[in-house]
The first five atom37 places (N, CA, C, CB, O) and aatype in JSON, in Angstrom:
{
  "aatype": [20, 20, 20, 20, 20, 20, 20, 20, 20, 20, 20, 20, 20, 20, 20, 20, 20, 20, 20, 20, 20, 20, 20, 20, 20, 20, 20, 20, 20, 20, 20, 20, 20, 20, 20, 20, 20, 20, 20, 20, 20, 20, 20, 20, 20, 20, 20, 20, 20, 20, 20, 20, 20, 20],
  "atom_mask": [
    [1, 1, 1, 1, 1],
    [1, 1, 1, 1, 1],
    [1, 1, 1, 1, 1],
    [1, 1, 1, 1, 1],
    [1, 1, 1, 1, 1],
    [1, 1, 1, 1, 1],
    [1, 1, 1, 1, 1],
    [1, 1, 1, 1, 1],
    [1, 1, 1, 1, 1],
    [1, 1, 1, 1, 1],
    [1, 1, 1, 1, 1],
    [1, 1, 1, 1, 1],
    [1, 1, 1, 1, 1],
    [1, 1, 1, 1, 1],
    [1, 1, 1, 1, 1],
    [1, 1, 1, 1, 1],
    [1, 1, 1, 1, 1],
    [1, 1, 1, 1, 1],
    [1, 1, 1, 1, 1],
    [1, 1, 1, 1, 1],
    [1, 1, 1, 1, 1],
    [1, 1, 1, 1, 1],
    [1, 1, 1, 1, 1],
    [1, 1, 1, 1, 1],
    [1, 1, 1, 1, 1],
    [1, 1, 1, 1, 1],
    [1, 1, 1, 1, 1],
    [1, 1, 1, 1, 1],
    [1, 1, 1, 1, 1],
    [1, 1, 1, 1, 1],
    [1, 1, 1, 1, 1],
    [1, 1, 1, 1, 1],
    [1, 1, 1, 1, 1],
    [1, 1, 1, 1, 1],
    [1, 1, 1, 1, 1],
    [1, 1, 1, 1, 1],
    [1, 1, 1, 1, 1],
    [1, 1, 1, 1, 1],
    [1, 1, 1, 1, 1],
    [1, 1, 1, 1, 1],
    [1, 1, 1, 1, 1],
    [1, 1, 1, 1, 1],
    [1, 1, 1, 1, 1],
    [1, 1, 1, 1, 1],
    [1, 1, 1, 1, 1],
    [1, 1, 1, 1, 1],
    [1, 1, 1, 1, 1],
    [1, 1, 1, 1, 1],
    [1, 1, 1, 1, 1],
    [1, 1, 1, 1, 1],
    [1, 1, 1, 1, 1],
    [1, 1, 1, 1, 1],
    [1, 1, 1, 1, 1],
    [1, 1, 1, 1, 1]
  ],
  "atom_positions": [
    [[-53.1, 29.85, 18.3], [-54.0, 28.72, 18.33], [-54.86, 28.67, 17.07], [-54.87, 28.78, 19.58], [-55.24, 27.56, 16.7]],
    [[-55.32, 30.05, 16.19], [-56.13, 29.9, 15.64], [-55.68, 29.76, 14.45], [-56.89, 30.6, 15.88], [-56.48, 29.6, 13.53]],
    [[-54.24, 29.79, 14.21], [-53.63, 29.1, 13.05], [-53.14, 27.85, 12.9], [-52.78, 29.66, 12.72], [-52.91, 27.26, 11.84]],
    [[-52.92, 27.3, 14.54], [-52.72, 25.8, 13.93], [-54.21, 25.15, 13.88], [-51.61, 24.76, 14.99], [-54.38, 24.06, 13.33]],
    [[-55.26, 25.85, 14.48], [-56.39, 24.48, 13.66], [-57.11, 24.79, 12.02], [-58.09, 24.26, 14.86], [-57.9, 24.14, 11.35]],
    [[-56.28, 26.35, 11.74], [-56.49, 26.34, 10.22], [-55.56, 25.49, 9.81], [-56.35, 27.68, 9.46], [-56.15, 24.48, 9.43]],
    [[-54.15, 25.33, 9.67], [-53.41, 24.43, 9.32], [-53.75, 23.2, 9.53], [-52.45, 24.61, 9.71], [-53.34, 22.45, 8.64]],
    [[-54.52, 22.54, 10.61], [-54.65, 21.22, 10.47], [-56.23, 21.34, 9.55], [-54.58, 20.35, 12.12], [-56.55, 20.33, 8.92]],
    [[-56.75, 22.0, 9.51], [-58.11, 22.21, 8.69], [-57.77, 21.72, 7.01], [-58.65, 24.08, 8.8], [-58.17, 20.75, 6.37]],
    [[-56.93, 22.78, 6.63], [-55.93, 22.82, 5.17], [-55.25, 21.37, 5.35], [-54.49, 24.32, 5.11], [-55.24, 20.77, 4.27]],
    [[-54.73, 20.67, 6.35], [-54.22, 19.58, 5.64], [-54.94, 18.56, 6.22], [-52.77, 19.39, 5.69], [-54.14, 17.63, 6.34]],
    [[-56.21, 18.16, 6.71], [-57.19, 17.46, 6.39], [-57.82, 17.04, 5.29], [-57.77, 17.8, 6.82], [-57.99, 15.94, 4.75]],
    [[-58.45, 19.2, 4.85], [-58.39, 18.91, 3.03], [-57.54, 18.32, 2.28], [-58.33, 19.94, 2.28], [-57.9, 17.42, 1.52]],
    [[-56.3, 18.73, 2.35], [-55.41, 17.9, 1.67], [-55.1, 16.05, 1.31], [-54.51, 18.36, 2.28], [-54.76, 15.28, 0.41]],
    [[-55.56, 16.12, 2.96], [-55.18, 14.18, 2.89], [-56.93, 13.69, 2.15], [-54.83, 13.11, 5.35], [-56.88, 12.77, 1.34]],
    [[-58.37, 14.32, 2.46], [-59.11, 14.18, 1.46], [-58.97, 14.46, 0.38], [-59.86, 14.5, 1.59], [-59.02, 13.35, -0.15]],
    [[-58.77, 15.35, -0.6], [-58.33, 15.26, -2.08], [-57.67, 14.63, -2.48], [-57.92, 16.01, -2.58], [-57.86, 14.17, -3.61]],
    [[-56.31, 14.24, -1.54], [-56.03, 13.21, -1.82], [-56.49, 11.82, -2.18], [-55.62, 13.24, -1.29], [-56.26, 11.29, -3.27]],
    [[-57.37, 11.07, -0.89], [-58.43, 10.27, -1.23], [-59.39, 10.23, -2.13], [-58.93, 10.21, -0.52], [-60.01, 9.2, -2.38]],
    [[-59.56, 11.16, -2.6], [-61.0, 11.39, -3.41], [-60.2, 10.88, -4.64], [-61.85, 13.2, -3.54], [-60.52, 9.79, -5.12]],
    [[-59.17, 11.57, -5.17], [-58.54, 11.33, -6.47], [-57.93, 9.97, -6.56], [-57.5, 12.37, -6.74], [-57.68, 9.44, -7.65]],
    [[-57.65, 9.35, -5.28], [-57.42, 7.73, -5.56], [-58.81, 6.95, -5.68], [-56.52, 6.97, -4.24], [-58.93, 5.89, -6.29]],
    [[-59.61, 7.45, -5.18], [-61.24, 6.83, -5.16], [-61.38, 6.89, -6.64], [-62.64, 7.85, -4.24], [-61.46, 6.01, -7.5]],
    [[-61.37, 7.97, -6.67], [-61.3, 8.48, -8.55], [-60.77, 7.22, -9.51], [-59.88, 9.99, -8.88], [-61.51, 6.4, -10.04]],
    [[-59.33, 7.27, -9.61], [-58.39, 6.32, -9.93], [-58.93, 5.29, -9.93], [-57.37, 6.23, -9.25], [-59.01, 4.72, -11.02]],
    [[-59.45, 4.71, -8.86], [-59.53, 3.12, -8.73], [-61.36, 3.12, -8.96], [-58.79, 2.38, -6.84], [-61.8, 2.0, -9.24]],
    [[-61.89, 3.69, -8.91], [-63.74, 3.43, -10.23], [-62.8, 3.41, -11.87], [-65.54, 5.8, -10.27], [-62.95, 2.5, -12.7]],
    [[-62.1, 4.28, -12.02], [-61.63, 4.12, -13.41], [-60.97, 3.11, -13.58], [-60.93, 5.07, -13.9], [-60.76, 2.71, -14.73]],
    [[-60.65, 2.69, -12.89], [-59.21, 1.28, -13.29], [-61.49, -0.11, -13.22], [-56.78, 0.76, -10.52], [-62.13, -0.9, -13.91]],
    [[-61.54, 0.43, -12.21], [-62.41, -0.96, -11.81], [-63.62, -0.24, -13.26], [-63.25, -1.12, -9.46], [-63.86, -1.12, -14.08]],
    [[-63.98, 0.46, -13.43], [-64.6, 0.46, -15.15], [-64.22, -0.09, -16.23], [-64.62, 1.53, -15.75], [-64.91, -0.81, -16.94]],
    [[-63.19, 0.2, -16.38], [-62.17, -0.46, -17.02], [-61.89, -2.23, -17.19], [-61.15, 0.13, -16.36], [-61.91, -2.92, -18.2]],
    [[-61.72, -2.48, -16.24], [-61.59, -3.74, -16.06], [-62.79, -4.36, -15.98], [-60.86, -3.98, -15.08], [-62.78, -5.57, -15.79]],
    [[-64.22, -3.58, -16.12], [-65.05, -4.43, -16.06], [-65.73, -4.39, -17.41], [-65.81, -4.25, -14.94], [-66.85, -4.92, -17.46]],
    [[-65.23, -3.84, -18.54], [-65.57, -3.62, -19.75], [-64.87, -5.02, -20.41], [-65.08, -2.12, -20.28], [-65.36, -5.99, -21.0]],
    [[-63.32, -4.59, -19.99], [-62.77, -5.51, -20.5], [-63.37, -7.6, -19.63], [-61.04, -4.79, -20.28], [-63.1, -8.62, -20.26]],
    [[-63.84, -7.63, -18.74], [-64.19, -9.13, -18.36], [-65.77, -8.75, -19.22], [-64.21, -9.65, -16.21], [-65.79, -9.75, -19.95]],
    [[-66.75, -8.17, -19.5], [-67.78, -8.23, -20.54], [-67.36, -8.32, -21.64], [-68.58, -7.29, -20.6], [-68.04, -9.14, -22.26]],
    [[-66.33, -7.78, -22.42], [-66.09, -8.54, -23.62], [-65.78, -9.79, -23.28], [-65.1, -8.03, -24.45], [-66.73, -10.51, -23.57]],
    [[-64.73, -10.5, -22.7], [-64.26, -11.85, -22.77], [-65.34, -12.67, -22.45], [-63.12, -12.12, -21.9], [-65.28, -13.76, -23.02]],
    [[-66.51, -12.49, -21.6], [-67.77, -13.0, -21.34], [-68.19, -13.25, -22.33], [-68.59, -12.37, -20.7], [-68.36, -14.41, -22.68]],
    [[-68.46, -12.34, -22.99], [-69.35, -12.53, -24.89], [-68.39, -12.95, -25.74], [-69.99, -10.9, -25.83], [-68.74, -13.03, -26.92]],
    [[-66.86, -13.36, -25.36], [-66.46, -14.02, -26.44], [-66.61, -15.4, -25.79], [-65.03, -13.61, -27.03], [-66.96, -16.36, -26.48]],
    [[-66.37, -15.52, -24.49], [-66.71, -16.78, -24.35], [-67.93, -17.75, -24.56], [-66.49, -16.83, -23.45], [-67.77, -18.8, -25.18]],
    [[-68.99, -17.45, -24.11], [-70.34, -17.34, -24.68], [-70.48, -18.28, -25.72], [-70.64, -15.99, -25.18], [-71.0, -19.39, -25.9]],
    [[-69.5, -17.01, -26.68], [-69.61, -17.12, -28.56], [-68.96, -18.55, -28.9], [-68.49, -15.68, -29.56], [-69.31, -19.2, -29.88]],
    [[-67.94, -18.96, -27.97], [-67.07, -20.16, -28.04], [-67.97, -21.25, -27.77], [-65.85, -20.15, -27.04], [-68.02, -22.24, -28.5]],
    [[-68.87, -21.05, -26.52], [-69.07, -22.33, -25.95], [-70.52, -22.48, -26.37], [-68.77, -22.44, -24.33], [-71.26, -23.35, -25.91]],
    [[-70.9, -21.53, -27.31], [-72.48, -21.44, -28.07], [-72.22, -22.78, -29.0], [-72.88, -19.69, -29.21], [-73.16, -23.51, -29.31]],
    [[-70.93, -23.01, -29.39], [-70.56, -24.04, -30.76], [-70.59, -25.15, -30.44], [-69.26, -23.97, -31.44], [-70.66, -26.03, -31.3]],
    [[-70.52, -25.55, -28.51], [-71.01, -26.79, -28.7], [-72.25, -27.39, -27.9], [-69.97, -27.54, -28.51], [-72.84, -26.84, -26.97]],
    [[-72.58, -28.78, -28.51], [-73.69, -28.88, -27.98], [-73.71, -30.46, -27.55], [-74.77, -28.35, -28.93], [-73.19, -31.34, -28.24]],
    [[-74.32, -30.67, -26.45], [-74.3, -32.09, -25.66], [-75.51, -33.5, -26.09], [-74.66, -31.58, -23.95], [-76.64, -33.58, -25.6]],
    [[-74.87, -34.61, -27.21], [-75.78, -34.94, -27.85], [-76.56, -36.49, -26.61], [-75.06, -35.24, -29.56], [-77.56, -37.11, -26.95]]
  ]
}
């Protein structure tokens, strides 16, 4: 008995590290992608600074 609730203990940890490192993954992808929509913001900006409504 007292090895299968270490075994399910060990692969609890497991299916969390698992999670953690996709949590991981996906802040880096979503950093990422939010660097890249702040540049296109400030280029857009820069575009639509040029005109003006007379």
């Amino acid at each position: 008995m007292a090895a299968f609730a270490l075994a399910s203990e060990v692969h609890e940890l497991l299916q969390n590290s698992e999670v953690a490192q996709t949590n991981t993954a996906s802040a880096k992808e979503s950093a990422e992608v939010s660097k890249e929509l702040s540049a296109q913001a400030l280029r857009l900006n820069s575009l639509i600074s040029r005109f003006r409504i007379s």
